[in-house]
N, C-alpha and C positions, 0 to 999 in steps of 0.2 A: 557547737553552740550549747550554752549552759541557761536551762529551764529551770525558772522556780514556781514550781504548784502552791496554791494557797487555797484550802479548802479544808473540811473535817474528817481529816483521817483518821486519829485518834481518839477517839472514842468509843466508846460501850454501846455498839450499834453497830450489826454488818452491814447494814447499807450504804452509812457512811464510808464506813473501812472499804468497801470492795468498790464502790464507786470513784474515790479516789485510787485505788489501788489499779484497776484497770485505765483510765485516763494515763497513769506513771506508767503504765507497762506500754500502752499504746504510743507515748512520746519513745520510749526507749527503740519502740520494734521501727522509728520513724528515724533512728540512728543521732538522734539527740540524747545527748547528758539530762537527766533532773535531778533536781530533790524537792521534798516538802518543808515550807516554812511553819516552824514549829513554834505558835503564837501562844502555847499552852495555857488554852483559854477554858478546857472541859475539866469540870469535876467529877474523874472516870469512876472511881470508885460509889460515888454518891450514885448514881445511875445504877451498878449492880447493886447495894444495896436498898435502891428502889423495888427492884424488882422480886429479892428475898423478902422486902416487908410483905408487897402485894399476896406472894405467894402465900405468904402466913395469914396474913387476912383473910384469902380463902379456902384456905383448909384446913378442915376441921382434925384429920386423922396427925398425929404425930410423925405418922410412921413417912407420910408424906412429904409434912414441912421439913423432918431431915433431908429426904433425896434431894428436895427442890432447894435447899439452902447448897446444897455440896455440889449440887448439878451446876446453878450459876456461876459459884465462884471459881469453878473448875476453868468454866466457860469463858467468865473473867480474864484468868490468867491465858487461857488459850489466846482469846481474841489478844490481848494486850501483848503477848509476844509475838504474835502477828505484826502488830501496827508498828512496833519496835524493830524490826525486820527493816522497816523503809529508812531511808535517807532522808536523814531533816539539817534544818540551820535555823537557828535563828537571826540571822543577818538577812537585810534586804538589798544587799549592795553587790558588785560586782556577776550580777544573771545577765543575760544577752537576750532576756525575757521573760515574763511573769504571766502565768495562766492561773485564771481567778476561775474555779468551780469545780465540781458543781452541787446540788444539793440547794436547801435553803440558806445558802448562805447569804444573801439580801434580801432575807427577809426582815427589814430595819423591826418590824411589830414587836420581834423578837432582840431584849439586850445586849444577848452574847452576838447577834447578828450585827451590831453595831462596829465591831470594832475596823477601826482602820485598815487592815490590812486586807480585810476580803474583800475592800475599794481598793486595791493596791495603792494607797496612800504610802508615802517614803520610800515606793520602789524607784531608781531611776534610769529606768528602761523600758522598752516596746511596751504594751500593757494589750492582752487578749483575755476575755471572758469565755468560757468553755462553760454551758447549759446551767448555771446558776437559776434561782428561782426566787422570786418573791414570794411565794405560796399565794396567800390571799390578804396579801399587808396592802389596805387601802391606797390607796390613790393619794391621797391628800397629804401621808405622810414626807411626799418626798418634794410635797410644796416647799421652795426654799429653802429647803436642805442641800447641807454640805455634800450629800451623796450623789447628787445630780450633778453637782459640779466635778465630784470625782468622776464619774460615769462619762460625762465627754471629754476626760482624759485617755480613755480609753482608744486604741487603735483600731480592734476589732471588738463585736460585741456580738456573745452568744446568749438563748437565753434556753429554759428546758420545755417553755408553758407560752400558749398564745395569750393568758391574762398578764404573766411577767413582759410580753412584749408590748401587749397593747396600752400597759398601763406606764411602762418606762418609756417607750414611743411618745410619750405626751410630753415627757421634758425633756428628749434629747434628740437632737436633728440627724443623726446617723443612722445608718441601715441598722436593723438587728434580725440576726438570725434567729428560727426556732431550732434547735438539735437534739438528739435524742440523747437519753442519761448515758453518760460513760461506761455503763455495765453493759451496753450493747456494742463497744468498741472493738472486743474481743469474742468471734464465736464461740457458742456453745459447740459442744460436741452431742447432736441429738441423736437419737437411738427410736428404732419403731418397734425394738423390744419391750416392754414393761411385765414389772412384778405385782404380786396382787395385794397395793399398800397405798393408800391415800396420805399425800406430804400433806403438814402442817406446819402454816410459819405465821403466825399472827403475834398482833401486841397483845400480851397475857391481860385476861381480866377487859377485854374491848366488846365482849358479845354479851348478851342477854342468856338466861339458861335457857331460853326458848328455842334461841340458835345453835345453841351447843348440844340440847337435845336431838334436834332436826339434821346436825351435825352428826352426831352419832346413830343415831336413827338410820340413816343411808349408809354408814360403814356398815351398820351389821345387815342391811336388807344384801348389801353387794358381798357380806363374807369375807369382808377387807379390814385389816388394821387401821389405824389411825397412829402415824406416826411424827411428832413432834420437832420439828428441825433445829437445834442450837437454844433452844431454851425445855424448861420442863413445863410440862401444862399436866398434872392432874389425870384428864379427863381420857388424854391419850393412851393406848396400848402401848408406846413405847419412846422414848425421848431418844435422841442422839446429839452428841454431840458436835460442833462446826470441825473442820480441818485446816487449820491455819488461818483462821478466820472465816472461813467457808462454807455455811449449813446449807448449798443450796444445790450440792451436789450431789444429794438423793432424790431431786427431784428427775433426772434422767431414767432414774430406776423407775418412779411413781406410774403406776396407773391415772391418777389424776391428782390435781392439787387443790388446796383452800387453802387462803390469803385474805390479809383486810390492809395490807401495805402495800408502800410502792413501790419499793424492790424486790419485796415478793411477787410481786404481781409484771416487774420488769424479767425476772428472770423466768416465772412460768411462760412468759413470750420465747422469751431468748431461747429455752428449752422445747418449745413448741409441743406445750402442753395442752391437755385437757382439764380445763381451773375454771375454778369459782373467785371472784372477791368482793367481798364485804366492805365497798367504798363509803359507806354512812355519807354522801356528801362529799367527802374529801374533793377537793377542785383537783389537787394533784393527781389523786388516781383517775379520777374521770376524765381528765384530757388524758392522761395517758392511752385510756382504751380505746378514746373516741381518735388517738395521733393513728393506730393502728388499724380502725375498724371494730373492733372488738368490744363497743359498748354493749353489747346485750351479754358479757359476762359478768357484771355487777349484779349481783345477788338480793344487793338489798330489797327487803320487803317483796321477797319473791320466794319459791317454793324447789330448795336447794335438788330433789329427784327431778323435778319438769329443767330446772336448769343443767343437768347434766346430758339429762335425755336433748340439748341441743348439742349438735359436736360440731365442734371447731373445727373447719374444712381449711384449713395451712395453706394447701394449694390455691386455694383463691385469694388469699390475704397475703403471701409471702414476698410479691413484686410490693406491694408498699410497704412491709419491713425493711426489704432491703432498699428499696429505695431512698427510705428514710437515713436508715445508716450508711450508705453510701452517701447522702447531702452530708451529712455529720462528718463522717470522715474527710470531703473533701476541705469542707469547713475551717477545720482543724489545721490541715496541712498545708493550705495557701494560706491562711492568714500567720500562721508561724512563718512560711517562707517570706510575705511581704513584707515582716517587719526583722528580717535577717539581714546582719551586717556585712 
């Protein structure tokens, strides 16, 4: 049986990359063919050169904006021989099924969310959704929209978020699942050893210096580095780079982690961490914590040492981890076999 994935994998962003990259690895270990349909719809470079401008904007020393321009594009190329790694087509014809997600990829608010294909429009076979998201794109836009009518084209439907279900629920008569992001498909390998270093994965330039003081403020009361995972941030003791697209496997080493994302904040789960994150609102990180239990690790406008001094007791929360990914996996692999030839 031949799988075509349609999601964002290539881009300048490892959560996109490792989110589709484990959904691909999890059809394979399911003893199916895939590849990714390559809509080449990202402006990969404009993205790291976003993030060398940001850098330069904030900093003042030279000696800095050098690292942080060399560090990126380093990271650049890392990540993009990554993504070139997987199997793409541009053709939508001859699959024996098309899995759409996940990520925000319907999220219409958004242009490049528009396109065709991540409605699996012009595929013509089985059609599955695998945890797609609307983010927080109103209601009203899918009034009479073409995308609705793509949508009960659909055989199976997953989605990542109970606003993307409750709000697609309104114009389409079909079950929809909730499942969990793709990065949960695949165990971690967790460890009860840790070294004396606090991971950092945040989007550069997202905190206040009040936060980043109160940030560094508790590295040095604990005696602990601060180190920066796959991008350079300044402020850190120490940046590293990703492994094949992968900054998130220092977090096994970490004593604890700080995140304000949500595969940051997926994978400090996955690792069965001791983490902060800085969800300012975001709908998507807050259901994320609230799918697991774990709203009281949101930081916001709270007091990062009282927040650490709560510790994350695993044991009690881990039967609805895996619960969760056990509905997802089962999800996954009945609605592929229902719609098999």
């Amino acid at each position: 049986m031949k799988i075509c994935i349609v999601t964002v994998y290539n881009s300048y962003n490892f959560g996109s990359f490792l989110q589709a990259k484990n959904l691909y690895n999890y059809i394979l270990n399911q003893g199916y063919d895939a590849v990714f349909y390559n809509g080449k719809s990202r402006k990969l470079f404009r993205a790291c050169a976003r993030k060398i401008k940001k850098n330069i904007i904030t900093n003042k020393s030279i000696i800095k904006i050098i690292k942080g321009t060399f560090f990126e594009l380093k990271e650049y190329f890392i990540l993009k021989k990554a993504w070139e790694s997987l199997p793409s087509t541009c053709s939508r014809k001859g699959f024996d099924c098309v899995v759409v997600g996940s990520d925000e990829i319907w999220n219409i608010s958004r242009l490049e969310c528009q396109k065709d294909e991540f409605w699996a429009d012009g595929f013509d076979c089985p059609k599955i959704s695998y945890a797609p998201s609307i983010n927080t794109t109103k209601s009203e836009l899918f009034l009479n929209s073409k995308y609705v009518e793509l949508l009960k084209k659909f055989d199976c439907i997953s989605v990542r978020d109970e606003y993307s279900k409750k709000t697609l629920s309104t114009y389409c008569n079909k079950s929809i699942d909730v499942v969990v992001d793709p990065t949960f498909l695949n165990s971690m390998s967790v460890s009860s050893e840790t070294q004396n270093f606090i991971a950092v994965y945040l989007f550069y330039g997202s905190l206040t210096q009040q936060e980043i003081n109160d940030i560094i403020s508790f590295a040095h009361s604990k005696n602990m580095k601060l180190v920066s995972l796959g991008q350079y941030i300044s402020w850190c003791d120490k940046c590293i780079h990703s492994i094949n697209g992968m900054p998130f496997y220092e977090y096994k080493n970490a004593k604890y982690v700080i995140t304000n994302t949500f595969h940051g904040t997926a994978y400090a789960i996955n690792y069965r961490k001791q983490f902060i994150t800085y969800s300012k609102g975001k709908n998507k990180i807050v259901e994320l914590l609230d799918s697991f239990n774990l709203g009281n690790r949101d930081i916001t406008n709270e007091n990062i040492m009282d927040k650490f001094n709560e510790i994350i007791d695993y044991s009690k929360i881990n039967n609805k981890i895996n619960n969760n990914i056990d509905h997802s996996k089962n999800y996954l692999c009945d609605a592929i076999r229902s719609v098999k030839k």
